[in-house]
GULUMKE-851146 format. One record per residue: residue in one letter; x, z, y of N, C-alpha, C in turn. Coordinates in pm, whole numbers, padded with zeros to 5 digits, always signed. Example, Ala and Ser with C-alpha at 12.3 -4.5 7.8 and 13.67 -1.06 7.14 Angstrom:
<rs>
A+01319+00780-00569+01230+00780-00450+01320+00780-00330;S+01285+00708-00225+01367+00714-00106+01290+00787+00003;
</rs>
This chain:
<rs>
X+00082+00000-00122+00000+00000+00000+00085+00000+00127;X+00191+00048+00110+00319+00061+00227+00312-00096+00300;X+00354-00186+00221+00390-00351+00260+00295-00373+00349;X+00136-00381+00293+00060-00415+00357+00020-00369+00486;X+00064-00224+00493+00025-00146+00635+00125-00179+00736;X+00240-00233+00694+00327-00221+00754+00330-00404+00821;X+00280-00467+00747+00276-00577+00802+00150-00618+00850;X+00018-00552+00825-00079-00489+00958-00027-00446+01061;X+00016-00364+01085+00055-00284+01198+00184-00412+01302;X+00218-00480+01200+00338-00612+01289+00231-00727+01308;X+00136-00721+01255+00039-00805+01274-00020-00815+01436;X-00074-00627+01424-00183-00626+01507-00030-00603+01655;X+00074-00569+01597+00178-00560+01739+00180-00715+01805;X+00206-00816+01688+00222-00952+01768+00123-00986+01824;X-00045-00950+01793-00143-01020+01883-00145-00928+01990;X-00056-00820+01970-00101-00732+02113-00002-00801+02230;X+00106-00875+02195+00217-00883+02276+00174-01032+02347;X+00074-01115+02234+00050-01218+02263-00056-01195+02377;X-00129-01122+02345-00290-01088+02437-00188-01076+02572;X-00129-01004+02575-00066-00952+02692+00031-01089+02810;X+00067-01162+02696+00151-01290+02708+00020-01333+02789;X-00096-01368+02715-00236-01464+02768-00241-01442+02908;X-00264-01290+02935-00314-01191+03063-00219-01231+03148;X-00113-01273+03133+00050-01265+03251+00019-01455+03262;X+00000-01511+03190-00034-01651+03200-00133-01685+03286;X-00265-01617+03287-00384-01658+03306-00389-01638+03504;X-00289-01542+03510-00313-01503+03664-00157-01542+03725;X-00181-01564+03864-00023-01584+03913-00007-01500+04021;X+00112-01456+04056+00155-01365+04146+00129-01395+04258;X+00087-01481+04327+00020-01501+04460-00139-01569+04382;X-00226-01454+04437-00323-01502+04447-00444-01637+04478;X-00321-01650+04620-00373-01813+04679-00356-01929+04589;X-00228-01929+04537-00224-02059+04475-00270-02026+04358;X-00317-01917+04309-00441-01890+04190-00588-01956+04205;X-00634-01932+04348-00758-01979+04355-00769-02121+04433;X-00622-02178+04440-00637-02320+04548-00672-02398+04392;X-00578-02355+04290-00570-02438+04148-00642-02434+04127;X-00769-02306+04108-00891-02311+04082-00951-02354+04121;X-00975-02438+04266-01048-02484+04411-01144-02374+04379;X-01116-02295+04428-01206-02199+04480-01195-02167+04634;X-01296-02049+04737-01230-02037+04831-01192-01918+04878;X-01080-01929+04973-01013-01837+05006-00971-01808+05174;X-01004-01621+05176-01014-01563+05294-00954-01455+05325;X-00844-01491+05443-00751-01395+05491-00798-01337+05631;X-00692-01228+05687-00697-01227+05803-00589-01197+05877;X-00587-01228+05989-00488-01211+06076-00475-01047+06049;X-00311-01033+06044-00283-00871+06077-00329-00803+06124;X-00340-00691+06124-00386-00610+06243-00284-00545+06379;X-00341-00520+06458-00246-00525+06571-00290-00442+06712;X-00217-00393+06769-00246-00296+06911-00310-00360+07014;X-00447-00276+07064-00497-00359+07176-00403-00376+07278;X-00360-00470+07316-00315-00568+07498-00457-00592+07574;X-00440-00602+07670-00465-00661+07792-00412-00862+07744;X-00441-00886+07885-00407-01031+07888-00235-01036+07897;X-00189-01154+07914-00069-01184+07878+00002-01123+07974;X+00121-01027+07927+00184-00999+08013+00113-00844+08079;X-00034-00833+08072-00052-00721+08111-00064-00594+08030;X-00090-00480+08060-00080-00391+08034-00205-00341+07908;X-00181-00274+07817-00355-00226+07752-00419-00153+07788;X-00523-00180+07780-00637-00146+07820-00664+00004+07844;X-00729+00057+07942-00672+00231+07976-00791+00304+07870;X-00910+00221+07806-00925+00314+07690-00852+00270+07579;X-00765+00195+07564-00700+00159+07419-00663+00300+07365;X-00657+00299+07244-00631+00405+07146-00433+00423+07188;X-00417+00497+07118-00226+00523+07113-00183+00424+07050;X-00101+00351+07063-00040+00220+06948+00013+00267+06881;X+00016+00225+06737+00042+00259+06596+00128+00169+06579;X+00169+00271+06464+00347+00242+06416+00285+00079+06315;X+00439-00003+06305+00405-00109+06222+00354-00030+06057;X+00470+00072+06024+00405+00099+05877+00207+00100+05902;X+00151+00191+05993+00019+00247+06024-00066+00115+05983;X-00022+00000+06085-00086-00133+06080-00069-00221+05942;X+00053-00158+05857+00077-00268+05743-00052-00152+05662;X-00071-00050+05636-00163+00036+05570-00290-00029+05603;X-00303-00074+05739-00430-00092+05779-00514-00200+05648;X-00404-00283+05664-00442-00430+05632-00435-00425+05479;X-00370-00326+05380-00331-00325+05295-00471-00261+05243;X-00511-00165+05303-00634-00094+05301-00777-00184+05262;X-00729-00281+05367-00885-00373+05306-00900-00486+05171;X-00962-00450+05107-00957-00527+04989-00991-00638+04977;X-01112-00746+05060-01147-00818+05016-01077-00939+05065;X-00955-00947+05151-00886-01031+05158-00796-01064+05089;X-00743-01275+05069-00675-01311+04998-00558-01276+05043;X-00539-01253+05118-00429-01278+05201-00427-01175+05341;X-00230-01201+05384-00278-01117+05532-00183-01229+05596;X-00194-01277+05789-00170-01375+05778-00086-01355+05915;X-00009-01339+05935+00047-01387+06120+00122-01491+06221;X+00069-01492+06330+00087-01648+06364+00189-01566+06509;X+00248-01467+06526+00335-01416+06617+00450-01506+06641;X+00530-01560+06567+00671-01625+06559+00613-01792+06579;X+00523-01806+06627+00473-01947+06684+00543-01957+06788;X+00546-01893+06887+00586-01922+06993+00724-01870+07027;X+00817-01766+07094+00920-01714+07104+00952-01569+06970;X+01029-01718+06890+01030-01720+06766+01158-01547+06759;X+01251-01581+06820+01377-01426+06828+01269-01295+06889;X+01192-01293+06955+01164-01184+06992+01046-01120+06927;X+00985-01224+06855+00841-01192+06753+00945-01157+06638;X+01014-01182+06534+01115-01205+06445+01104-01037+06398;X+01193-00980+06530+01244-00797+06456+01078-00762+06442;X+00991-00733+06519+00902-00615+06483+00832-00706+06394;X+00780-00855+06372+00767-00882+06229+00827-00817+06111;X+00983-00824+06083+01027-00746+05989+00953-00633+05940;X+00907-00521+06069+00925-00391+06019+00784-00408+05998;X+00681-00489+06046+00529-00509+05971+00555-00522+05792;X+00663-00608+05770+00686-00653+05595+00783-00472+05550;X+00828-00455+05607+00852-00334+05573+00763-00225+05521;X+00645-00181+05605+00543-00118+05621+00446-00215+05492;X+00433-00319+05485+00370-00361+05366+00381-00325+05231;X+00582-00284+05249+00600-00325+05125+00572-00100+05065;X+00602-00026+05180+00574+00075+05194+00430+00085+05109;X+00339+00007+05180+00220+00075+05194+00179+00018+05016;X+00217-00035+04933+00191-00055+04808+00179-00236+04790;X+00234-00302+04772+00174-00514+04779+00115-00566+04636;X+00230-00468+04539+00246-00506+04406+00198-00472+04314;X+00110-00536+04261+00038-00475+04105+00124-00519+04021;X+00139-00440+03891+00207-00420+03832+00140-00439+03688;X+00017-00398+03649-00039-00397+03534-00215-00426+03587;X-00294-00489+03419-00226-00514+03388-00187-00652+03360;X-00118-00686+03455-00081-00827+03486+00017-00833+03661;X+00142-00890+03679+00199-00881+03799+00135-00943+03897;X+00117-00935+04062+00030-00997+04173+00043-00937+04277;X+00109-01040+04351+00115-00945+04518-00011-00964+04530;X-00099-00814+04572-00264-00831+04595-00258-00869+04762;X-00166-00854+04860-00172-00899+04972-00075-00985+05028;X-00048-01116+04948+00045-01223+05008+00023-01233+05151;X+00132-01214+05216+00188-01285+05339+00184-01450+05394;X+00157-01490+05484+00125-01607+05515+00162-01572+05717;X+00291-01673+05738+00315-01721+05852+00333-01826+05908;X+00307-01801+06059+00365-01965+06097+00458-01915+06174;X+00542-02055+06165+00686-02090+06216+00648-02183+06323;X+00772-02195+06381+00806-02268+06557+00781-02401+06499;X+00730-02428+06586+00792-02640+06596+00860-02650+06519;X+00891-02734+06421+01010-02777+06329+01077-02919+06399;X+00937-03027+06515+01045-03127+06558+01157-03066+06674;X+01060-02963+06728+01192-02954+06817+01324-02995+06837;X+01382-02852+06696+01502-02863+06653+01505-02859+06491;X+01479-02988+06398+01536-02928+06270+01580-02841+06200;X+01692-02847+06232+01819-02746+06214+01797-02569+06272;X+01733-02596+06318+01713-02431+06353+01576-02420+06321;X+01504-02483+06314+01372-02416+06190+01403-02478+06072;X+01476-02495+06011+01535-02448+05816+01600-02354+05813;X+01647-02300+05940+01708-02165+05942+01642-02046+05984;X+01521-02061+06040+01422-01965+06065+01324-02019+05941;X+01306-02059+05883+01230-02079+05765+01258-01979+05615;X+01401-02008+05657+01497-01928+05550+01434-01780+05560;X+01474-01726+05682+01497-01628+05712+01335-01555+05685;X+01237-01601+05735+01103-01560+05726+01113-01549+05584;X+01162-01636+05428+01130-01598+05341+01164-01490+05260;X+01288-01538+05362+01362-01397+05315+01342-01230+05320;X+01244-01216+05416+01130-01110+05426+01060-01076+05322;X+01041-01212+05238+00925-01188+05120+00788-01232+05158;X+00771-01341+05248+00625-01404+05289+00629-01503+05174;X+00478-01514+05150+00451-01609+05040+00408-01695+05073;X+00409-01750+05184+00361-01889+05264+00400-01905+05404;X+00418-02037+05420+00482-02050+05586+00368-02224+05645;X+00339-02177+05728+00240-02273+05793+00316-02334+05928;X+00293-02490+05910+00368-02555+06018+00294-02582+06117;X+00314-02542+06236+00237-02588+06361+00246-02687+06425;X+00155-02782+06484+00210-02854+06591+00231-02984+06521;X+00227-03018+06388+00292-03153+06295+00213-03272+06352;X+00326-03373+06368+00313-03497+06427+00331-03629+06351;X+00348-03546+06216+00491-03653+06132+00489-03630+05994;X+00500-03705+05910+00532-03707+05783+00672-03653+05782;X+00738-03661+05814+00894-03662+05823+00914-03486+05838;X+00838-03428+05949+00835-03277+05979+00792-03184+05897;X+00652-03257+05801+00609-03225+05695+00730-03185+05541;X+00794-03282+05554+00901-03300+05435+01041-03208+05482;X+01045-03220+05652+01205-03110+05690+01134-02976+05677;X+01018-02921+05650+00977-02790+05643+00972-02773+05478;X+00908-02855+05389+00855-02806+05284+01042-02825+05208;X+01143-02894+05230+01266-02888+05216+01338-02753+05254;X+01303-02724+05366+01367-02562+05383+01262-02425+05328;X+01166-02470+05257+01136-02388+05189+01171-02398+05009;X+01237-02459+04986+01306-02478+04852+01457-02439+04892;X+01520-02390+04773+01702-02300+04757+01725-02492+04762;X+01829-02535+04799+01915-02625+04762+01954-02642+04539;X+01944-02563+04485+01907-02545+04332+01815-02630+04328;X+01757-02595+04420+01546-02695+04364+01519-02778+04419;X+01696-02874+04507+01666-02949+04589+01620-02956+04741;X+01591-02850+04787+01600-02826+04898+01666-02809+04979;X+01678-02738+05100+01778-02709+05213+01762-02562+05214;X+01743-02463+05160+01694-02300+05175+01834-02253+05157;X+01865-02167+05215+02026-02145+05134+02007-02039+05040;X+02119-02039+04899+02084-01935+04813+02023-01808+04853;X+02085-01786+04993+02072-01622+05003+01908-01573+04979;X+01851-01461+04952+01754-01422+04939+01671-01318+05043;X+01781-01213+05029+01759-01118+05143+01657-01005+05086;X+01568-01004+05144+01494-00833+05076+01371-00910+04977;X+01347-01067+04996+01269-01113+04908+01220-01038+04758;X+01306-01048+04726+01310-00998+04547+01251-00906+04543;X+01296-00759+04653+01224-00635+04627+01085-00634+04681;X+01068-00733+04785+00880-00701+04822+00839-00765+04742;X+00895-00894+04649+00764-00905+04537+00793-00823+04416;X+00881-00730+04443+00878-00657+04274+00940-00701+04189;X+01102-00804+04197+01150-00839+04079+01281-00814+04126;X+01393-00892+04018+01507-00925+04039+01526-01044+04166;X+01616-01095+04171+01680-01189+04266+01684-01323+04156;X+01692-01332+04037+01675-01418+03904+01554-01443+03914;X+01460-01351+03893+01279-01373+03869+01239-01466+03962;X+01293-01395+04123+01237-01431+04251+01315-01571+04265;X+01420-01618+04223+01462-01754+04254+01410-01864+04156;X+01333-01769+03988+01283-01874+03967+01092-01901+03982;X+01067-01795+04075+00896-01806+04145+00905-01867+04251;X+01031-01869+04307+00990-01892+04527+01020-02022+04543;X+00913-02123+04462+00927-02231+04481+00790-02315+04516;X+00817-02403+04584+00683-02467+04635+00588-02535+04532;X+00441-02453+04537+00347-02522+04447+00235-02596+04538;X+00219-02719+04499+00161-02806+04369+00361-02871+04343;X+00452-02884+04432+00561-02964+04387+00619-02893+04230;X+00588-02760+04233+00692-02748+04138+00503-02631+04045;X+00437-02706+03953+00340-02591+03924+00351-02448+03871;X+00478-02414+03879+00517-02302+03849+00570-02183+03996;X+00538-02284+04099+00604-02209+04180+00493-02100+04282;X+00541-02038+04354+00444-01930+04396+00454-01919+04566;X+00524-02040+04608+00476-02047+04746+00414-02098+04786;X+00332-02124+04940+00254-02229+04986+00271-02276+05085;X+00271-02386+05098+00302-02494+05245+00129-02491+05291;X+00095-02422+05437+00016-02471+05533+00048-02594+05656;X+00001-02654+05706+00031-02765+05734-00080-02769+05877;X-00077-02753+06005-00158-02756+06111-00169-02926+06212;X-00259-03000+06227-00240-03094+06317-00329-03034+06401;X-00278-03063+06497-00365-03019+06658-00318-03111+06757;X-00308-03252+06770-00268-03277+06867-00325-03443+06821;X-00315-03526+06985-00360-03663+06926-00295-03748+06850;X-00167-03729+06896-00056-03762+06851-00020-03746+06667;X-00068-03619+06595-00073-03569+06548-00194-03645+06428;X-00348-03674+06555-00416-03698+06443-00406-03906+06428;X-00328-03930+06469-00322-04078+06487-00215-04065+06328;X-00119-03976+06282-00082-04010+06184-00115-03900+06051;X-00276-03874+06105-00297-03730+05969-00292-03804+05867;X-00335-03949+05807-00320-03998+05675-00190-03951+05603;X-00114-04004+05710+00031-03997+05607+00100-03848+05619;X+00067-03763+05731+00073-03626+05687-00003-03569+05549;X-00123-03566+05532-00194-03516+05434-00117-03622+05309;X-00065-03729+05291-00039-03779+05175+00092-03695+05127;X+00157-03656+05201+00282-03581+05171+00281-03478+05049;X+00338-03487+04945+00323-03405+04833+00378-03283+04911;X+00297-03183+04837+00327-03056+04824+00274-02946+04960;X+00184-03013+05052+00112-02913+05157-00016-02867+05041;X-00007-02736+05050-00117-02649+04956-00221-02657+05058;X-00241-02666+05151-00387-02622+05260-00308-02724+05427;X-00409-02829+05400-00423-02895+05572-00529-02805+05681;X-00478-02787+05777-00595-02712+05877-00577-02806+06023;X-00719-02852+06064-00727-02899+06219-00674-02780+06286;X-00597-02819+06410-00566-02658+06492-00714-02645+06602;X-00837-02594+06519-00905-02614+06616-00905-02514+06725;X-00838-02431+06784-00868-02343+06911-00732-02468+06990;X-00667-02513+06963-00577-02628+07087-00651-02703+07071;X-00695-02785+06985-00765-02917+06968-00907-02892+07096;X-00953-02784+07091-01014-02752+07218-00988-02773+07355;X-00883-02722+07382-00795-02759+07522-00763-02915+07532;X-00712-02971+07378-00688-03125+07373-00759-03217+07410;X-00928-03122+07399-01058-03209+07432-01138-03183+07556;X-00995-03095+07619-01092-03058+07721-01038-03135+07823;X-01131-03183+07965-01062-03287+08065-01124-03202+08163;X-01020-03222+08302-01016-03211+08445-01126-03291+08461;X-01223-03257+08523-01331-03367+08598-01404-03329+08733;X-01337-03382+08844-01369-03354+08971-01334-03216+08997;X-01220-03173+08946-01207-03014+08977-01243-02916+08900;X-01346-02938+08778-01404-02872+08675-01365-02899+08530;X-01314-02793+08443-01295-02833+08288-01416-02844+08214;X-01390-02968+08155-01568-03040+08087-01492-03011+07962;X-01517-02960+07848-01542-02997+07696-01614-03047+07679;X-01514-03224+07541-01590-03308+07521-01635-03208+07346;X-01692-03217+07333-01752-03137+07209-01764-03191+07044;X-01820-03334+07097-01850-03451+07035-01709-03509+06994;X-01591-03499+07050-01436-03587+07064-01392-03488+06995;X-01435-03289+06986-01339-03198+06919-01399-03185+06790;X-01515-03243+06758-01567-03194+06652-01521-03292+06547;X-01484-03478+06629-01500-03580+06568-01310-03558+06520;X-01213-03486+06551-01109-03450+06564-01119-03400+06384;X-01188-03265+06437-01203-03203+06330-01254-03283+06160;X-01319-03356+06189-01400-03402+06033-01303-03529+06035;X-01172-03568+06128-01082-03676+06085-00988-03605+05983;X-00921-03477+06009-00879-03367+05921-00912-03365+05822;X-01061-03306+05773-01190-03272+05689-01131-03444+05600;X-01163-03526+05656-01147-03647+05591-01014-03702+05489;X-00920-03675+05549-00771-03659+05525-00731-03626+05407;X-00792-03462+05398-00826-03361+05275-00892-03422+05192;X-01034-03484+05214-01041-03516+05061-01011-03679+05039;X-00942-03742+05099-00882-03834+05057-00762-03853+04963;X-00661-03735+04991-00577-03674+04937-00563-03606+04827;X-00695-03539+04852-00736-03412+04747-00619-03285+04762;X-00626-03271+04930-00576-03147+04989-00668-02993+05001;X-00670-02909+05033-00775-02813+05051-00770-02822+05185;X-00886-02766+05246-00849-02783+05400-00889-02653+05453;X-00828-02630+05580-00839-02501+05605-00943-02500+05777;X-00978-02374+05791-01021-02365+05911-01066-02190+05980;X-01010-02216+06088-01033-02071+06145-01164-02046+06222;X-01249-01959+06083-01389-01943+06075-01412-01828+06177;X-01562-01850+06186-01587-01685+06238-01721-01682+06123;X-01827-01564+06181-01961-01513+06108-02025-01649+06148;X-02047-01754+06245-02144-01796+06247-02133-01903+06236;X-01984-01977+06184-01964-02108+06128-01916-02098+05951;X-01889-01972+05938-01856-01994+05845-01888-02091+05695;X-02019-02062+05707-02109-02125+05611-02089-02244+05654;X-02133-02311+05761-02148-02444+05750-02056-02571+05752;X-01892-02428+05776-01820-02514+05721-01726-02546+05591;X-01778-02468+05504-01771-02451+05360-01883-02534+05296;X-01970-02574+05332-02114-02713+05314-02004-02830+05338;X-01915-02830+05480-01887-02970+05514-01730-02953+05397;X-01681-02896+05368-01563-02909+05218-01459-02832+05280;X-01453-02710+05357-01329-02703+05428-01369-02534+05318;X-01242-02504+05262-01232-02380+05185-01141-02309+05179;X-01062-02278+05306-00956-02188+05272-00945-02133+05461;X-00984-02014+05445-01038-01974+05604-00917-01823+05648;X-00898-01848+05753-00820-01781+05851-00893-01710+05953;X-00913-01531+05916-01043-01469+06013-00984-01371+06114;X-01005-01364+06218-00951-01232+06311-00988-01099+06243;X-00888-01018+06245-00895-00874+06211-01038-00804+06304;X-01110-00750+06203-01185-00676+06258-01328-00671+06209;X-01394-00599+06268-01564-00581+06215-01631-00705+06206;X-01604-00807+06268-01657-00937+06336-01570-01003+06185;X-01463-00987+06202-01376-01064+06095-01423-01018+05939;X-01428-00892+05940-01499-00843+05763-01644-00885+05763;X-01745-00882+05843-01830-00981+05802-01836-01130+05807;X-01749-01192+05831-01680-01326+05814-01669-01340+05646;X-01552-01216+05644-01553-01265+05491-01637-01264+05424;X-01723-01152+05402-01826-01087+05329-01929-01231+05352;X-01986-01256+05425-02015-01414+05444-01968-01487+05344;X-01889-01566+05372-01801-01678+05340-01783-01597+05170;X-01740-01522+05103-01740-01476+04987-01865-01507+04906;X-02025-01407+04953-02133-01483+04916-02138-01610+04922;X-02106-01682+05020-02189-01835+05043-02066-01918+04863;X-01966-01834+04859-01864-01894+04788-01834-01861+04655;X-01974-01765+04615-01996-01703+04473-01859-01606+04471;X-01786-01574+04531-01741-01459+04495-01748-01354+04521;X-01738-01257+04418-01812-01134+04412-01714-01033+04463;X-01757-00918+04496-01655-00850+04552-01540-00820+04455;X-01525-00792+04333-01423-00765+04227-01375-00919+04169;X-01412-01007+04237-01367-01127+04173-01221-01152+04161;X-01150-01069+04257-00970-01097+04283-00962-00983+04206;X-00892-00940+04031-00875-00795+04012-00767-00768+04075;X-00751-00651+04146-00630-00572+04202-00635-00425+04113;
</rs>
């Protein structure tokens, strides 16, 4: 009776190791490119962040005390029903947004990112945008680097005019190993997703290009310039999510007339569904920065991967957009 128990018991060990094998297969460590593969849809939000005043001025004299970055990475870490957490700070004066970014990924990695069982998953992937890439090339593959090197699981290009800008970004998000321009170095990467520097060089690679890989290329046109060549932007292998920039595309449509700013409405909307169009020509996902009272109707017109402002206004966004999108609140397990 010994033999037999004993090769039961190796029996029931290999389907346990296998079950477990299934479970680590079935899910991927960034969530997003879990549910883009799935075309399902998906809803982040901007960080959270200290009330300001307008630019340059002061906050507001009832603003609360400003909170530490760890406080704000808790904040965001705190809410569950997002795919994602997302910041668009290093858009513009890229060195001085840069340090207190850091100590936000710091405070993330503090506040808990990583599930561990039972199955691995950053439950709150990171998602940024970077400067202009036509500017200067060469110095956004080097701020590209560097952002990943934080441990963000996606970098979104602003401002794209070009097939060409499309390909010098999604290049500096690959190591030179994988063909890219990224340089080996890693930096604190490895430890905010929870592995080695081995694991993490063979995940931090761009998916749909590589289907094993666990980053994501966002991809923004906002400009006319921009949408005169969205075909051959959106044809570009390897952008995971196209988005119209619709809050510029606003200003883009807006004209001086006799002294007064007219929005053409009809010219920003027709902007927008050239985008919308792009995407499923391609068979891109497309993205768009929803609120509560578009959300729905623009998940009807095919756009499924949404970008919401932090806040009360922003959690019923999602909660929205989740129903209208059959997912249930436990649908992401964390």
């Amino acid at each position: 009776m010994r033999a037999p128990l004993m090769l039961t018991m190796a029996g029931a060990a290999m389907l346990g190791s296998l079950g477990f094998a299934k479970i680590q297969s079935a899910h991927r460590l960034n969530p997003v490119v879990e549910l883009l593969s799935q075309n399902k849809p998906v809803f982040g939000l901007y960080a959270p962040s200290n009330r300001r005043g307008g630019r340059g001025a002061p906050a507001p004299a009832d603003a609360p005390p400003p909170k530490s970055p760890a406080e704000l990475a808790k904040e965001a870490v705190d809410y569950k029903l997002a795919d994602f957490v997302f910041d668009g700070s290093m858009e513009g004066d890229f060195d001085r947004a840069f340090p207190p970014f850091t100590q936000l990924m710091k405070g993330m990695a503090e506040a808990g990112v990583v599930q561990k069982a039972p199955f691995m998953r950053i439950h709150h992937p990171v998602f940024v945008k970077t400067h202009l890439i036509a500017e200067n090339p060469a110095l956004a593959t080097e701020r590209i680097g560097r952002q990943l090197n934080t441990g963000v699981s996606g970098i979104m290009f602003v401002g794209v005019e070009s097939a060409d800008e499309v390909k010098t970004g999604l290049a500096a998000m690959r190591f030179k190993s994988q063909g890219g321009t990224r340089p080996e170095d890693v930096g604190g990467a490895p430890a905010f997703w929870g592995m080695s520097e081995k694991e993490y060089k063979q995940k931090a690679d761009v998916w749909p290009l590589n289907p094993r890989g666990e980053l994501a290329n966002w991809t923004v046109v906002e400009s006319k310039e921009g949408l005169k060549h969205v075909r051959e932007i959106a044809a570009v292998k390897g952008i995971g999510v196209l988005f119209p920039g619709a809050g510029t595309l606003r200003g883009v449509f807006t004209d001086s007339i006799d002294g007064k700013r007219v929005f053409n409405a009809e010219g920003w909307e027709t902007a927008i569904q050239q985008v919308l169009a792009a995407c499923k020509e391609f068979h891109v996902a497309c993205g768009y920065p929803a609120n509560a009272s578009d959300v729905e109707m623009r998940m009807k017109q095919g756009f499924s991967v949404f970008v919401v402002n932090w806040g009360d206004a922003g959690f019923k966004t999602v909660e929205i957009g989740r129903a209208a999108g059959g997912r249930t609140a436990g649908d992401t397990e964390r």
